[in-house]
DRENRO-183650 format. One line per 10 residues: number of its first residue (from 1); their letters; for each residue x, y, z of C-alpha. Coordinates in pm, 1 decimal. Layout:
N
NUM> a> X,Y,Z | ...;
//
This chain:
383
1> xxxxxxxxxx> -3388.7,-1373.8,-244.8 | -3172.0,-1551.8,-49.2 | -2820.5,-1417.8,-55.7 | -2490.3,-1651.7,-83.6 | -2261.0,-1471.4,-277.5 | -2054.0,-1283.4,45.2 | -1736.0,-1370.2,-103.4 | -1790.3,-1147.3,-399.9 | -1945.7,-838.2,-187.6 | -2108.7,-912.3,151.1;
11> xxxxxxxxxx> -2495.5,-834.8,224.1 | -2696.5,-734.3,347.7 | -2482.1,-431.9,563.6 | -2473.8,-389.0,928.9 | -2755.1,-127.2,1001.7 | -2486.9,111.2,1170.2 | -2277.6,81.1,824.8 | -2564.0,229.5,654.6 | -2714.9,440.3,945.5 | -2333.9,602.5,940.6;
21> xxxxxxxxxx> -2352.4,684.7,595.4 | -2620.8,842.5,579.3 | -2541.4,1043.6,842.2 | -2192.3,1182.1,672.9 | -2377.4,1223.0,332.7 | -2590.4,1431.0,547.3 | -2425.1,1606.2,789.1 | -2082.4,1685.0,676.8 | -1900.7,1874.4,402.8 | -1539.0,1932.9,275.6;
31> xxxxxxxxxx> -1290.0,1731.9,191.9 | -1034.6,1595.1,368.8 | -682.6,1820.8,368.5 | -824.0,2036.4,131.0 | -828.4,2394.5,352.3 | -838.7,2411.9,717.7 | -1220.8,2526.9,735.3 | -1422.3,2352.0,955.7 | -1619.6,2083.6,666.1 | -1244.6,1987.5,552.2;
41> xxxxxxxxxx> -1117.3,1946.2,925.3 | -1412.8,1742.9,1024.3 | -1362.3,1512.5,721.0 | -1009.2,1445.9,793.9 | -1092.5,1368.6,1139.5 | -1321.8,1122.2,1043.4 | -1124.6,974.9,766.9 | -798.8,937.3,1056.2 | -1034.9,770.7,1319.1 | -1108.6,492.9,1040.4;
51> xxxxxxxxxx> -722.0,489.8,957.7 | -676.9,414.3,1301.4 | -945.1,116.1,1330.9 | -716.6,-25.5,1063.5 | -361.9,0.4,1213.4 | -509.1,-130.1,1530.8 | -755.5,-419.0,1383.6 | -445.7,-530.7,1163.5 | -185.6,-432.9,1455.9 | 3.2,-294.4,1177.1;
61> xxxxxxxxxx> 123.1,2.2,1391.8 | 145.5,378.6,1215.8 | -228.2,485.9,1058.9 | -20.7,716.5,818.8 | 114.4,377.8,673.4 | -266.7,288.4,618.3 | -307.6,386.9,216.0 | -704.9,381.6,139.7 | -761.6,249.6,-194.2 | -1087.3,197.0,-447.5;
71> xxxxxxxxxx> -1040.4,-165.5,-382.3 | -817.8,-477.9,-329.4 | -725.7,-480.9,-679.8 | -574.8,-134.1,-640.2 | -381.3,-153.7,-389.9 | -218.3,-501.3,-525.0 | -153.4,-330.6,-793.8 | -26.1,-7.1,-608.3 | 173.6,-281.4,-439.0 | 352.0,-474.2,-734.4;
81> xxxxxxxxxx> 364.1,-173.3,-964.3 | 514.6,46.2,-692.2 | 827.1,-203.1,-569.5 | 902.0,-405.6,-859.3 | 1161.0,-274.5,-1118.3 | 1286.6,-447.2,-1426.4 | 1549.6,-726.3,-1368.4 | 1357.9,-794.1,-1061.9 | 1215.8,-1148.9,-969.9 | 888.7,-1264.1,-784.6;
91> xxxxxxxxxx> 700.7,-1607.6,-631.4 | 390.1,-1660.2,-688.4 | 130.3,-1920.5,-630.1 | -121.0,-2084.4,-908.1 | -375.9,-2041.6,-739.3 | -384.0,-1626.8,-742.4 | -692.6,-1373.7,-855.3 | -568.5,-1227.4,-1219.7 | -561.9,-891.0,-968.1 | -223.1,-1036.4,-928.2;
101> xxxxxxxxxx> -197.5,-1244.3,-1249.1 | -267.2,-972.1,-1460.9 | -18.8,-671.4,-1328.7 | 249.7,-930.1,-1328.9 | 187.1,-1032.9,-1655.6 | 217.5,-666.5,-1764.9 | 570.1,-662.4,-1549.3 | 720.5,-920.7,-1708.5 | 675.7,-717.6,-2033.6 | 900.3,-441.7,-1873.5;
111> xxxxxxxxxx> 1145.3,-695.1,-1772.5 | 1037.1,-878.2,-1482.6 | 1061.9,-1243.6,-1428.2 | 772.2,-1421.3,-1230.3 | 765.2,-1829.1,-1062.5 | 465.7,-1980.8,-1039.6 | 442.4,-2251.6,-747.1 | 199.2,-2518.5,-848.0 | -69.9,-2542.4,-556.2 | -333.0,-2797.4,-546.9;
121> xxxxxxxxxx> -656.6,-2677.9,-325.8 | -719.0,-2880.3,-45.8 | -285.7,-3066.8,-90.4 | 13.0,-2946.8,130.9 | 169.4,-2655.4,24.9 | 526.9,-2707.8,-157.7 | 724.8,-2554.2,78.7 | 1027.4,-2773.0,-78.7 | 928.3,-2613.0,-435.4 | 900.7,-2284.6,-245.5;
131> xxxxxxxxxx> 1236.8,-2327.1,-85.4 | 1388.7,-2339.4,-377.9 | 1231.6,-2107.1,-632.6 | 1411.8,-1795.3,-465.6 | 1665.1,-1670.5,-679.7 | 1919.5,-1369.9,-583.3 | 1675.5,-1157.8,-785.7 | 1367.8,-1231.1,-539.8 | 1273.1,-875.6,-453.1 | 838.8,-1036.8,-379.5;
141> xxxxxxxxxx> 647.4,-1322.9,-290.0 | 292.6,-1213.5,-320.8 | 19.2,-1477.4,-243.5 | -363.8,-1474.4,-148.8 | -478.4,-1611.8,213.3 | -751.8,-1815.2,92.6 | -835.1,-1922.0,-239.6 | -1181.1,-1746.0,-378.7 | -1275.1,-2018.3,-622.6 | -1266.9,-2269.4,-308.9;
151> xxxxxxxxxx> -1195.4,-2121.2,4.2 | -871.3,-2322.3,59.0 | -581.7,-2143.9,280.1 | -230.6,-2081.9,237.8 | 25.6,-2125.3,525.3 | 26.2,-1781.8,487.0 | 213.1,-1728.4,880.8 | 501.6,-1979.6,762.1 | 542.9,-1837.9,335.6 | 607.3,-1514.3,600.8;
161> xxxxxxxxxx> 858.4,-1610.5,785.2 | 1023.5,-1776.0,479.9 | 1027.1,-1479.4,308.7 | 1210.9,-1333.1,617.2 | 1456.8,-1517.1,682.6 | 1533.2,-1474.7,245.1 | 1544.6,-1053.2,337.8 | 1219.4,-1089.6,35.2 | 902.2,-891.7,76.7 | 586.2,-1044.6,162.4;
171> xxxxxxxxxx> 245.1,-923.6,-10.7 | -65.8,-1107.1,75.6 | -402.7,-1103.3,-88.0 | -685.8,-1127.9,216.3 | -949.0,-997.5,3.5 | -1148.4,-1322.6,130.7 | -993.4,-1308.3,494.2 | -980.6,-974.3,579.7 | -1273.6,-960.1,868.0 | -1336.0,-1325.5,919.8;
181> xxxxxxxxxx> -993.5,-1445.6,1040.7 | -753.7,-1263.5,1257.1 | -427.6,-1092.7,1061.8 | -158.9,-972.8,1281.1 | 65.4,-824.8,1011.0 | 333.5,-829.7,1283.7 | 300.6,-1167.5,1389.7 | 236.1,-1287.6,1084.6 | 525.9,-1165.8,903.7 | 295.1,-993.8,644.1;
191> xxxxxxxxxx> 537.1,-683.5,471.6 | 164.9,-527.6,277.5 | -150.7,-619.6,314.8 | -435.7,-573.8,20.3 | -775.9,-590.6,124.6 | -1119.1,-533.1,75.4 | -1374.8,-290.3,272.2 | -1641.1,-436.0,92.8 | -1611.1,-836.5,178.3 | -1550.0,-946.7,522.2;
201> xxxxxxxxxx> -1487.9,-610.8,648.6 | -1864.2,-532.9,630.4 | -1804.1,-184.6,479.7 | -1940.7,-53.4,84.1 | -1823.7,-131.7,-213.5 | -1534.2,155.9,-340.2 | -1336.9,104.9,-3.2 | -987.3,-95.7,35.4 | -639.2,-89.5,135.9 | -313.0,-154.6,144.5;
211> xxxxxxxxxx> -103.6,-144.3,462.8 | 258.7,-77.5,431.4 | 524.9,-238.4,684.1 | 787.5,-0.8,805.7 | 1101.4,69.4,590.6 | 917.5,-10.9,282.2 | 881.9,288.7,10.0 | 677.4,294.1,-277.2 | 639.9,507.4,-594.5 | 291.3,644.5,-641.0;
221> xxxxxxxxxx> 81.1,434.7,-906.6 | -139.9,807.9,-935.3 | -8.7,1133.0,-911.3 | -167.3,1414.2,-811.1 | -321.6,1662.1,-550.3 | -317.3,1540.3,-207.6 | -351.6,1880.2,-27.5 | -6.7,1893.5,108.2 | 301.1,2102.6,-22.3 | 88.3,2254.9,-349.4;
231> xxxxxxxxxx> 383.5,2463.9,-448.7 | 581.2,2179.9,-572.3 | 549.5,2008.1,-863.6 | 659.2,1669.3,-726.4 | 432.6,1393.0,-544.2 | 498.1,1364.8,-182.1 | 738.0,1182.4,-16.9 | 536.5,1133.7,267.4 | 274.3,875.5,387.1 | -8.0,839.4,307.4;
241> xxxxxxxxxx> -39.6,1151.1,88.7 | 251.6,1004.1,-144.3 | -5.8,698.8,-217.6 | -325.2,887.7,-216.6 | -362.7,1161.5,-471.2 | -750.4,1264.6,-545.9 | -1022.0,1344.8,-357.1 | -1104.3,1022.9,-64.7 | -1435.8,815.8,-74.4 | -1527.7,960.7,313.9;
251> xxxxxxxxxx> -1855.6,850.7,309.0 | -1729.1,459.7,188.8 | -1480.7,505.0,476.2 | -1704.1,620.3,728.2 | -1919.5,254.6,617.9 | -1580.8,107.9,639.3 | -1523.8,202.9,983.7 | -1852.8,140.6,1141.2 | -1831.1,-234.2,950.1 | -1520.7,-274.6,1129.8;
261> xxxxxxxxxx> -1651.2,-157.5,1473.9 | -1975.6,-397.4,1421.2 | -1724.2,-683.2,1379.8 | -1483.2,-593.2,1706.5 | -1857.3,-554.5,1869.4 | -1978.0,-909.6,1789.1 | -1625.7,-1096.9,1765.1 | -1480.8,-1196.0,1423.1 | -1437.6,-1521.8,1578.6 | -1827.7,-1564.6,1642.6;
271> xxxxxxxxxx> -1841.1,-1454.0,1271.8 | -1597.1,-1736.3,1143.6 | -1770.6,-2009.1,1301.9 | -2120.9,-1897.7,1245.9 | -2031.1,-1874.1,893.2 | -1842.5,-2199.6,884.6 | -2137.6,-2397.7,1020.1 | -2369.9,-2260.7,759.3 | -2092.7,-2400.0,480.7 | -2090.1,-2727.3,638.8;
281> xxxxxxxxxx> -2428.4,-2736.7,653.7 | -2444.5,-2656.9,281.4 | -2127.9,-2947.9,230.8 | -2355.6,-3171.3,411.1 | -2667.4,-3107.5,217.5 | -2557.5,-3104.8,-110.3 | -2332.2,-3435.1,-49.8 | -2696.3,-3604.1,-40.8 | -2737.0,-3494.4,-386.4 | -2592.9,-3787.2,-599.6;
291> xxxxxxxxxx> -2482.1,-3597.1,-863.2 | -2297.8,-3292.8,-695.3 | -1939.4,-3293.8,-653.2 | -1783.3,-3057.6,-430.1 | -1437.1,-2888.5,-449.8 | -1173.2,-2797.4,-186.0 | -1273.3,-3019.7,72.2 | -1545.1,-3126.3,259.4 | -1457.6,-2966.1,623.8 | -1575.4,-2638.1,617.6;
301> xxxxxxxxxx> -1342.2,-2543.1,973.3 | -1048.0,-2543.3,735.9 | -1151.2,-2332.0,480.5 | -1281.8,-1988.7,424.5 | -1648.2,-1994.6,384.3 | -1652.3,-2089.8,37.0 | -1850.0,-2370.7,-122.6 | -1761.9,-2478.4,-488.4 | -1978.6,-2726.7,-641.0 | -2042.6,-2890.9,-1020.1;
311> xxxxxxxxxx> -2338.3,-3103.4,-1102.2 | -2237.0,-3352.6,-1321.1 | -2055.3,-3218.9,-1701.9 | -2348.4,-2920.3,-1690.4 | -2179.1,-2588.3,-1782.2 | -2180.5,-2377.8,-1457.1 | -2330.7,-2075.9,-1592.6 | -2664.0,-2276.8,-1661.0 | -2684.0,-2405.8,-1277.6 | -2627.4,-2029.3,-1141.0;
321> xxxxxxxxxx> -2855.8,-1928.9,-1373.9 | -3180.4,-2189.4,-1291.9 | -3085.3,-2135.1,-913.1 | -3152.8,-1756.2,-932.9 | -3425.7,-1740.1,-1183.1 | -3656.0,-2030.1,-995.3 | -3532.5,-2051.0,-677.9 | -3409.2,-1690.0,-625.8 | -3057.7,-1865.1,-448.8 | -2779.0,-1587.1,-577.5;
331> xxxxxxxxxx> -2463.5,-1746.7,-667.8 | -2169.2,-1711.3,-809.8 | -2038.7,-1926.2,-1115.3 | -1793.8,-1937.1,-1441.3 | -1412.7,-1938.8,-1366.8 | -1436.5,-1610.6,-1109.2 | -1152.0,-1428.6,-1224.1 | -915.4,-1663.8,-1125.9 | -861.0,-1909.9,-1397.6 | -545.3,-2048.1,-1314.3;
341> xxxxxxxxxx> -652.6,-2241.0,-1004.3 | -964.7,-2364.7,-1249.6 | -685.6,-2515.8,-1475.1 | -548.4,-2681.6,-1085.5 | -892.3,-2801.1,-1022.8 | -965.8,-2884.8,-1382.5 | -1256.9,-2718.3,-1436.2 | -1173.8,-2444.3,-1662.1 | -1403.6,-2569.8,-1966.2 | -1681.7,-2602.0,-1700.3;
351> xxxxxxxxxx> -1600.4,-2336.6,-1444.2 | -1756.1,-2405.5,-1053.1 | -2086.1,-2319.2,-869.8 | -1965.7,-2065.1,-543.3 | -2167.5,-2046.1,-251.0 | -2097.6,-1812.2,-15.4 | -2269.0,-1764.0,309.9 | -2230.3,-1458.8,573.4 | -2329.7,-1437.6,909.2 | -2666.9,-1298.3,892.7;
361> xxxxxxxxxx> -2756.1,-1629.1,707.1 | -3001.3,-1820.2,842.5 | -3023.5,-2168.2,867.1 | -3391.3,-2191.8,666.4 | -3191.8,-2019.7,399.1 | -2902.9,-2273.4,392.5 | -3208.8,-2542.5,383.0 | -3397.8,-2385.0,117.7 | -3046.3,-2365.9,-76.7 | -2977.7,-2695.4,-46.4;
371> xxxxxxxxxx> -3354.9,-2820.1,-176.4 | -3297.9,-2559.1,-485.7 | -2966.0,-2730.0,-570.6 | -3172.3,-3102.5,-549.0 | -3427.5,-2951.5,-798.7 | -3213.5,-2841.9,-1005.2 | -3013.3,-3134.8,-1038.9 | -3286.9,-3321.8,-1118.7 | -3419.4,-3075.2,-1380.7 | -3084.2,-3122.2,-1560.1;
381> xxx> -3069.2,-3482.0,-1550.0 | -3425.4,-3525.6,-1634.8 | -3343.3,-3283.9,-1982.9;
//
């Protein structure tokens, strides 16, 4: 099999990720804030330490502002559904996952309004469109860093400081940045950050987050026990138990934490580049392959490590399919939950081919990839 569907859930792990746990599965009991016996202490421990990797690999300051989440889609959602309030107004981009499109879509039902800035992948962004979409209403502008149909980027630093200097909260989606290029929340201007543990961050799949910039409150999206002041009736008030009701996923976090101490270990700047050479050796392959057209560019340095690719008017589905069942190349196809930016890139009847390479990859691999696209190519046209 060889693997190129990282931007959906990375494989194959680290060794320590799994090594780690195995070792928590095995070794240690409790749960986290639930009693002070030793099991629940040890848990909590652990389950700190990781919050801590997090403040400090985002430099996003307070762990307790660190909310651990199922998933990226949870804590966008814990995001939108816990600031906006009807009456409210938020900027968007066209370009966004429906784990935004969708919970705004159910906001606007309850009274808020949403614009929708019309981004081509690969074009300038419209600041001047930007500029002027903010209304007195703007309470949001929620965006994702790089596009996961095809790995195009947002000016994510300068939408930031926009959104500053407007007194508007900034939400950004880097569920397909989060490990492979530096965020500094601070620097960046970045109010919450949603991301994966599962992606980039090298962790298992049930782990996320959402970090919360100082000042910012909001209301739980689950209520429940957290362990803390069980005589009341009432959530919280306090981070993170206000945001994180129900028992923790400490053995996913314990993966997460040992993904994220592989990638300060072997430099998430080694990991870019290594993964952006193996995408521009794909570009470069498959551009020999008359009738492949690629999406989103053609320099892989400017993109996240995405490759989307059609051949010819053949549905999408079909070319995924023939690549997996004789070539055993995994890949990802169809309109991948984000059908807006399809409609951009008109493709939405066909949908798009995603290739997605990690660092493990080998070059062989990317070779063999390239060869399975030729074949089937000429399978299709030869139908």
């Amino acid at each position: 099999m060889i693997y190129l569907d990282n931007a959906a859930t990375s494989w194959p792990k680290p060794q320590g990720v799994v090594e780690e746990m195995r070792r928590v599965m095995t070794n240690l009991a409790g749960n986290p804030g639930r009693g002070s016996n030793r099991a629940a202490v040890g848990t909590a421990h652990l389950v700190y330490i990781v919050r801590e990797q997090i403040a400090g690999f985002f430099n996003s300051g307070a762990p307790q502002r660190v909310i651990f989440t199922n998933n990226t889609t949870h804590a966008i959602n814990q995001a939108l559904f816990g600031i906006l309030q009807p009456g409210d107004h938020v900027i968007t981009t066209s370009l966004e996952h429906n784990a935004v499109v969708r919970p705004l879509k159910a906001l606007t039902e309850l009274g808020v309004s949403v614009t929708e800035i019309p981004v081509v992948p690969g074009e300038k962004f419209p600041f001047a469109e930007f500029k002027a979409s903010f209304q007195k209403s703007t309470k949001l502008v929620v965006t994702l860093q790089a596009s996961n149909v095809s790995g195009n980027l947002l000016p994510i630093h300068k939408i930031g400081e926009l959104a500053r200097e407007k007194g508007v909260l900034y939400l950004v989606d880097a569920a397909q940045t989060a490990g492979i290029y530096p965020i500094d929340v601070k620097k960046m201007a970045i109010d919450l950050l949603a991301f994966p543990g599962h992606k980039g961050l090298l962790g298992p799949q049930g782990t996320g987050g959402l970090i919360i910039g100082p000042n910012i409150t909001l209301c739980p999206l689950i209520y429940g026990g957290t362990g803390s002041l069980s005589e009341s009736d009432r959530q919280p008030d306090f981070l993170p138990d206000a945001l994180e009701s129900g028992t923790l996923n400490v053995v996913g976090i314990s993966g997460l934490g040992m993904g994220l101490k592989y990638i300060r270990k072997y430099g998430i700047d080694n990991i870019r580049m290594r993964e952006q050479e193996k995408c521009q050796q794909l570009i470069d392959g498959l551009q020999t392959v008359p009738e492949v057209r690629i999406y989103g560019g053609t320099n892989a340095s400017e993109k996240a490590p995405i490759v989307a690719f059609n051949i010819g008017g053949h549905d999408s589905m079909i070319i995924s399919y023939l690549l997996d069942k004789e070539f055993g190349v995994i890949s990802r196809a169809g309109l991948h939950c984000a059908p807006r930016a399809h409609t951009v890139l008109g493709t939405i009847d066909q949908g798009l081919v995603r290739l997605s390479p990690s660092h493990f990859t080998t070059e062989i691999e990317i070779e063999q990839a390239i060869e399975a696209v030729r074949n089937v190519a000429k399978e299709l046209v030869d139908r």
